[in-house]
C-alpha positions in Angstrom: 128.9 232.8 -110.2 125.2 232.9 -110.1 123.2 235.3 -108.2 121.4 234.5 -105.1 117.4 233.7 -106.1 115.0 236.6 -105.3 112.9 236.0 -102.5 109.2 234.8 -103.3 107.9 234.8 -99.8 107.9 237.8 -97.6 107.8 235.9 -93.7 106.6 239.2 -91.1 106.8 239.3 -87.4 106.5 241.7 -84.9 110.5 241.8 -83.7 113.3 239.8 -85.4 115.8 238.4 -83.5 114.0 238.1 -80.5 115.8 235.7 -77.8 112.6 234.3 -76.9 110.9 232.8 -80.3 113.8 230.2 -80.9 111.0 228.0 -82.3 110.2 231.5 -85.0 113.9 230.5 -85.7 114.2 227.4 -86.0 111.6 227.7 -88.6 113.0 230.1 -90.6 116.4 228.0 -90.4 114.4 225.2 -91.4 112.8 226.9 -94.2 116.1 228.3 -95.6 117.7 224.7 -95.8 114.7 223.3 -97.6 115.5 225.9 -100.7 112.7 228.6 -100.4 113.8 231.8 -101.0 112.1 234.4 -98.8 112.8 237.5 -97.1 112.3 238.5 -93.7 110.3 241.7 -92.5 110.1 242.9 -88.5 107.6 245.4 -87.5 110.1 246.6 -85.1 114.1 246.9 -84.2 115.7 244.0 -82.3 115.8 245.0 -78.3 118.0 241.7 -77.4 121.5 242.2 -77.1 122.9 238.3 -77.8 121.6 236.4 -80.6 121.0 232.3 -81.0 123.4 230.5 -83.0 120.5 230.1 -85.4 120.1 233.5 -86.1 123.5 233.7 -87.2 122.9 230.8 -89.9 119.9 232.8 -91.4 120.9 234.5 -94.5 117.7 235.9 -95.9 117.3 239.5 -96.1 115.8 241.3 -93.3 113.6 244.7 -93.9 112.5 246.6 -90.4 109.4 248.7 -91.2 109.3 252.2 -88.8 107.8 250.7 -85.4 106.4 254.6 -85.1 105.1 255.9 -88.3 107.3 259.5 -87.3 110.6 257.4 -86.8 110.6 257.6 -91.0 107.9 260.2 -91.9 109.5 260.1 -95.8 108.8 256.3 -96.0 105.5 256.6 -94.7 104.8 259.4 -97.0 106.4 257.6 -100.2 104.1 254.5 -99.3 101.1 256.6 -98.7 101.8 258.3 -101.8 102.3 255.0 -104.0 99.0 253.9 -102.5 97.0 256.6 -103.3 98.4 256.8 -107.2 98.1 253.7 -107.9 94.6 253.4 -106.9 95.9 250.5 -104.0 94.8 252.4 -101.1 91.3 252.0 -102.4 91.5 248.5 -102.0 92.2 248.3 -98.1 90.2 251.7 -97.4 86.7 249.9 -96.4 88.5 247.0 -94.1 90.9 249.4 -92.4 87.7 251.7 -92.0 85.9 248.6 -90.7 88.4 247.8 -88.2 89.1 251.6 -86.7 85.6 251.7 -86.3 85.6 249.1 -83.5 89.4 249.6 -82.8 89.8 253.4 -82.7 93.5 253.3 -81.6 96.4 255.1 -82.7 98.3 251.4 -83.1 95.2 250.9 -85.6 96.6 253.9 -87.8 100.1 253.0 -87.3 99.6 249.3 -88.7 98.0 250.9 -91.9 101.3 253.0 -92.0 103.2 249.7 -92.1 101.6 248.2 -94.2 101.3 251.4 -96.8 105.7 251.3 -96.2 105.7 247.9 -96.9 103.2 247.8 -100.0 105.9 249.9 -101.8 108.6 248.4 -100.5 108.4 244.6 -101.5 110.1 243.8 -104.2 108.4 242.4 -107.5 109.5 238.7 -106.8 107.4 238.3 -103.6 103.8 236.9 -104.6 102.9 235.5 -101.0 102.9 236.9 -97.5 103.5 235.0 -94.2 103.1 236.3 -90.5 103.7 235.0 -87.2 100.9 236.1 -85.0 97.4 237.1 -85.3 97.1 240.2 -83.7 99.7 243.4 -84.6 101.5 242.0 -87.2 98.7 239.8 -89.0 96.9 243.5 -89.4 99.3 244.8 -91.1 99.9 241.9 -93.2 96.7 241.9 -94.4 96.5 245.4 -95.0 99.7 244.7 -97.3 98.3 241.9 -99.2 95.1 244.0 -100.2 97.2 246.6 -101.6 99.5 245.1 -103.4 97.0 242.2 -104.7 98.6 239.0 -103.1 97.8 236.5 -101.0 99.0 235.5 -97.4 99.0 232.6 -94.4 99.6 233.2 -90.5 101.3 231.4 -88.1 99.6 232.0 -84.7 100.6 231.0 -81.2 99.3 232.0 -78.0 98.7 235.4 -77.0 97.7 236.8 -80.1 95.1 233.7 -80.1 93.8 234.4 -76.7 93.9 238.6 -76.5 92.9 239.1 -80.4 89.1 240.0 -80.7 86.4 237.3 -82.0 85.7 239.9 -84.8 89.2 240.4 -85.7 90.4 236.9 -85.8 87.0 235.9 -87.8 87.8 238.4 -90.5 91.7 237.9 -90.5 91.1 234.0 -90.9 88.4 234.5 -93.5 90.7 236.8 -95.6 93.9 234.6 -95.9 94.7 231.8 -97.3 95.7 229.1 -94.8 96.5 229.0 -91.6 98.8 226.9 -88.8 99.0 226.8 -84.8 100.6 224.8 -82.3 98.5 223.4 -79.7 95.2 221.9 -79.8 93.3 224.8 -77.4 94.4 227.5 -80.2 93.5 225.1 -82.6 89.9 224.3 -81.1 90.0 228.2 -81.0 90.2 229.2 -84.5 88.3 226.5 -85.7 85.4 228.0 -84.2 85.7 231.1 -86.0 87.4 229.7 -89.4 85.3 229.9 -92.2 85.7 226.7 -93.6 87.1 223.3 -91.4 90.3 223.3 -93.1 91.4 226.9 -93.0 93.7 226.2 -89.7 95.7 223.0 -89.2 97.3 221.8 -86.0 101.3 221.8 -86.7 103.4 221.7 -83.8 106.6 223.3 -83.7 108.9 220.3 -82.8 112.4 220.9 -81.6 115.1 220.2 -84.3 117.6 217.6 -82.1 120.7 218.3 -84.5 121.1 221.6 -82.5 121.0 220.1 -79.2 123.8 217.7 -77.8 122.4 214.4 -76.1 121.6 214.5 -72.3 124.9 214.1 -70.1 124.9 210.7 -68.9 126.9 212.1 -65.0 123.9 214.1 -64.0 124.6 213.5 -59.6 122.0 211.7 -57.8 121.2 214.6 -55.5 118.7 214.4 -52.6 118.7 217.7 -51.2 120.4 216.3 -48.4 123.6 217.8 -48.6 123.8 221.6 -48.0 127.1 221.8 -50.3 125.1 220.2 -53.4 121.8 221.1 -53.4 119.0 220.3 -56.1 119.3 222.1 -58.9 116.1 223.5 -60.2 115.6 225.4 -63.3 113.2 228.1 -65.3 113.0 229.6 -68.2 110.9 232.8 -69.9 109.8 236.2 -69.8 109.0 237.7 -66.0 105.6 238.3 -67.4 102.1 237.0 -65.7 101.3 234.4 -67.6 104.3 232.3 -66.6 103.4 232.1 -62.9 106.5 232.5 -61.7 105.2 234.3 -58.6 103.2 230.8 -57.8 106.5 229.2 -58.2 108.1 231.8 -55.4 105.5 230.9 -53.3 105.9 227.6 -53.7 109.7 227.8 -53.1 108.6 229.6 -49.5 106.8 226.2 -48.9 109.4 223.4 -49.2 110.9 221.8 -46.1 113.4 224.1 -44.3 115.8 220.6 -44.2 115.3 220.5 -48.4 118.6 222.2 -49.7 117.5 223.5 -53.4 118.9 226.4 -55.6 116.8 228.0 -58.4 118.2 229.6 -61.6 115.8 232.0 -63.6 116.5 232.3 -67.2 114.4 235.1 -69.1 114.0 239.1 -69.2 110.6 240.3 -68.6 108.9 243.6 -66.8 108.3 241.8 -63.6 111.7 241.1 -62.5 112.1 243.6 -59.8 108.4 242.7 -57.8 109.3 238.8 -58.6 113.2 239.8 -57.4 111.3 241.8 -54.1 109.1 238.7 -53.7 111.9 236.6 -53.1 113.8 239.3 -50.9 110.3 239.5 -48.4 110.4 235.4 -49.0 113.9 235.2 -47.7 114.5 232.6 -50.9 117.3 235.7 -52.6 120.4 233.9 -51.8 119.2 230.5 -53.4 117.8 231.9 -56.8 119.7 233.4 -59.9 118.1 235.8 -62.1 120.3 235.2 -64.8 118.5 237.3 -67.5 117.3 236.4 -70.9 120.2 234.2 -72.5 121.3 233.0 -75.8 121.1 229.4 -76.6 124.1 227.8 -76.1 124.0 229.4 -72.2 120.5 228.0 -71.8 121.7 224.6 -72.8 124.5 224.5 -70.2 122.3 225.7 -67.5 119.5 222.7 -68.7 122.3 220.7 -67.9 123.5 221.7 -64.8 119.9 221.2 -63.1 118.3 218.6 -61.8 114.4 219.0 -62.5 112.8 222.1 -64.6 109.8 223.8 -63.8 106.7 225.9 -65.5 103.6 226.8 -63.4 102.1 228.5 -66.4 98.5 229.9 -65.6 95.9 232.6 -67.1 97.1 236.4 -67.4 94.2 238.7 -66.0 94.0 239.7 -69.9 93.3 236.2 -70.9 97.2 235.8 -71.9 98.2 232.2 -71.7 100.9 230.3 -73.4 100.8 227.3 -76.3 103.1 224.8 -76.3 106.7 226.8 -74.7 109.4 225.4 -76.2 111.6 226.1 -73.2 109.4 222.9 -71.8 110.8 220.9 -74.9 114.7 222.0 -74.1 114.5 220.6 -70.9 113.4 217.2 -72.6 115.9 217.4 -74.6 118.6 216.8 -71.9 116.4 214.4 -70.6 115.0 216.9 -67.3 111.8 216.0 -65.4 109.2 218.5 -66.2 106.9 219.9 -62.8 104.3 221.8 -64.6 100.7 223.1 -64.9 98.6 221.0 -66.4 97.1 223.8 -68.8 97.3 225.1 -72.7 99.4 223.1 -75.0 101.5 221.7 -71.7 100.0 217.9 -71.3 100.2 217.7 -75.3 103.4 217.3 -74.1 104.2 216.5 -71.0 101.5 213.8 -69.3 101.1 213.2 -65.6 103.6 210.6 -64.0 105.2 209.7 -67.6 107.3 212.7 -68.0 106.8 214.5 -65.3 104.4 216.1 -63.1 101.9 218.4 -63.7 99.8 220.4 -61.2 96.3 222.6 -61.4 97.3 226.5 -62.4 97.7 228.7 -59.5 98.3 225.3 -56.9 100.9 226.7 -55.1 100.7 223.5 -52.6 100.3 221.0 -55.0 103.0 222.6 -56.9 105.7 222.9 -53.9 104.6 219.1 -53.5 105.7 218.6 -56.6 108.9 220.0 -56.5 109.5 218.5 -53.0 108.2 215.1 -54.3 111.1 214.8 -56.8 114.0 216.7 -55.1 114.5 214.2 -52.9 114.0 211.3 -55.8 117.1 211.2 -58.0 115.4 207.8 -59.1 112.2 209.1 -60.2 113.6 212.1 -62.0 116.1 209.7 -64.0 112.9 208.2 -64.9 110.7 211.1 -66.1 113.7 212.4 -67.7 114.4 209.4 -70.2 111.0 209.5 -70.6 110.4 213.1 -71.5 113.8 212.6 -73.8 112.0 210.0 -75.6 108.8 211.4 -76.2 110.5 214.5 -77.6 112.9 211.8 -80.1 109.6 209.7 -81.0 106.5 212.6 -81.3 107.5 216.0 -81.5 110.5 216.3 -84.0 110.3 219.6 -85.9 110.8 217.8 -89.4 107.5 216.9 -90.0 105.8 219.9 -88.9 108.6 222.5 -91.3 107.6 220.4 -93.9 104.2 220.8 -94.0 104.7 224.2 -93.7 107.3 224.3 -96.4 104.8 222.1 -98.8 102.2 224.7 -98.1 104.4 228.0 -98.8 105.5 226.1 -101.9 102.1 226.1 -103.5 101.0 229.1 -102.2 103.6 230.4 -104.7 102.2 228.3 -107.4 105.6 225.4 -107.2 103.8 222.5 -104.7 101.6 220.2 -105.5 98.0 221.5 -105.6 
């Protein structure tokens, strides 16, 4: 029987599983069936309870560094210690230096503690890093790579593009090797502060179809007309800012008292209890589930069980915003009309009147005009929901993008084409 090939790539990330990166996942997934042999590492202990089925198909090895340096003083130590014999520590001294200097945090000193743990702990077979995100776990990453002499690549996304400093994006971009995101605002982003025009390419995430069954073809033509069977609508993400679910409340409170509608809330988030109170002082409580952050299979049934899906992403006040969410792709996939701010990696996807509707951030009018607009238009929805279906099918497979990804890991370990 012959023995399971060592991993070559070491793929970091602040939290593994996490219910709320499926498209982290699906990459991973997609990686593992296209041969490379890599290992996982998580800056921190899963908090979800449930898993995705996906998770449950990855077999690489997963390594959780101490999320709090005295959670495993003895590691720390031991890597500390390696460092400093081996002459490694050296090596990272002046950039870590560099960056406590203008970052004079405690989270600074803990990523170099990471990273020291990690140094030693890698085995001999990995000769590249990878990391999803810019910010935490890209530090630490980097830190890692200039002690142990390798090279890495980053994956970022949306917050860590949009809360990261200039500086430290400029430096962590100069000092790898490559670089992908997934919308064309992060893209624009770290072109400006790349140091060459082809450090960061545009590869969106896709969705992989094979996981997903094909939209039900009985979907009821409801109008919000009858009390007994009202519209369905449907939302999906962390109760964080950036999502604009409190727009969406407010936009809720707006609809026609003679429109019957029910609203279920997929996601966990720290805002739950004010958005919950919101919708007590709204007097919207009875129509709206919270149904709490949910594996995948549950977030497919309740995509179809709804009628219409809806996003009002917008700004955070820390400049938080989202890229592309994948959650807007799921709905597509069982062929749901997207309402939707028009705003970050959204209209890449979804484009006004073709797949759905999409409103200014922070419109709560326009937005419960929106939602009104197509509750009472089984028609029209049937429409924008073939169409957002088909757009997904045509344009935003997730082939295509895992294999450039996959080509580029490949060489980065010296077995692609140059």
């Amino acid at each position: 029987m012959s023995a399971e090939p060592q991993p070559r790539v070491a793929i970091a990330m602040k939290g593994y599983p996490r219910l709320s990166e499926t498209f982290i996942a699906q990459e991973l997934l997609g990686l593992q069936r296209r041969g490379l042999p890599f290992a996982i590492w998580s800056l921190r202990q899963p908090t979800d309870a449930a898993r995705h089925l996906m998770h449950k198909e990855i077999t690489s090895p997963v390594h959780y560094l101490p999320e709090y340096l005295h959670d495993a003083p003895l590691r720390v130590l031991k890597g500390f210690g390696r460092a400093l014999l081996n002459g490694s520590f050296f090596r990272v001294a002046g950039v870590f230096l560099r960056d406590l200097t203008r970052d004079p945090s405690r989270n600074r000193v803990r990523r170099l503690g990471q990273a020291c743990v990690m140094a030693r702990e890698l085995p001999p077979s990995v000769t590249h890093l990878h990391v999803h995100y810019l910010h935490t776990p890209a530090s630490v990453i980097r830190y890692a790579a200039l002690m142990r002499g390798l090279s890495f690549s980053f994956s970022a996304h949306a917050k860590d593009i949009w809360t990261t400093p200039d500086w430290e994006k400029r430096e962590k971009i100069a000092d790898a090797a490559w670089g992908v995101t997934c919308t064309v605002d992060g893209h624009r982003e770290l072109e400006r502060l790349s140091d060459r025009p082809d450090k960061v390419a545009l590869v969106y995430h896709g969705l992989d179809l094979a996981r997903f069954p094909v939209p039900p073809e009985d979907r009821l033509p409801r109008d919000g007309g009858d009390p007994a069977d009202p519209v369905r609508f449907v939302t999906i993400g962390r109760a964080v800012e950036k999502k604009g679910f409190d727009d969406l409340l407010a936009a809720l409170a707006k609809l026609p008292t003679g429109l019957h509608w029910t609203l279920t809330h997929i996601g966990g988030g720290d805002l739950l209890k004010v958005l919950k109170a919101q919708a007590d002082q709204l007097g919207l409580a009875e129509r709206i589930t919270w149904a709490g952050p949910k594996a995948q299979q549950d977030v497919i049934t309740a995509l179809r069980a709804a009628d219409l899906f809806v996003l009002p992403s917008k700004q955070a006040g820390d400049g938080d915003r989202d890229g592309l969410p994948n959650v807007v792709m799921e709905a597509a996939s069982q062929a749901l009309p997207i309402v939707a701010s028009d705003f970050a990696g959204i209209p890449e996807f979804v484009r006004e009147g073709v797949e759905g509707v999409l409103v200014a951030p922070g419109d709560v009018a326009a937005l419960a005009q929106g939602l009104a607009g197509l509750a009472v238009d089984p028609a029209r929805r049937m429409a924008l929901g073939g169409a957002a279906y088909k757009r997904l099918r045509e344009d935003f497979s997730a082939d295509a993008g895992l294999d450039r990804i996959h080509a580029a890991l490949l060489r980065s370990i010296g077995e692609g084409r140059p």
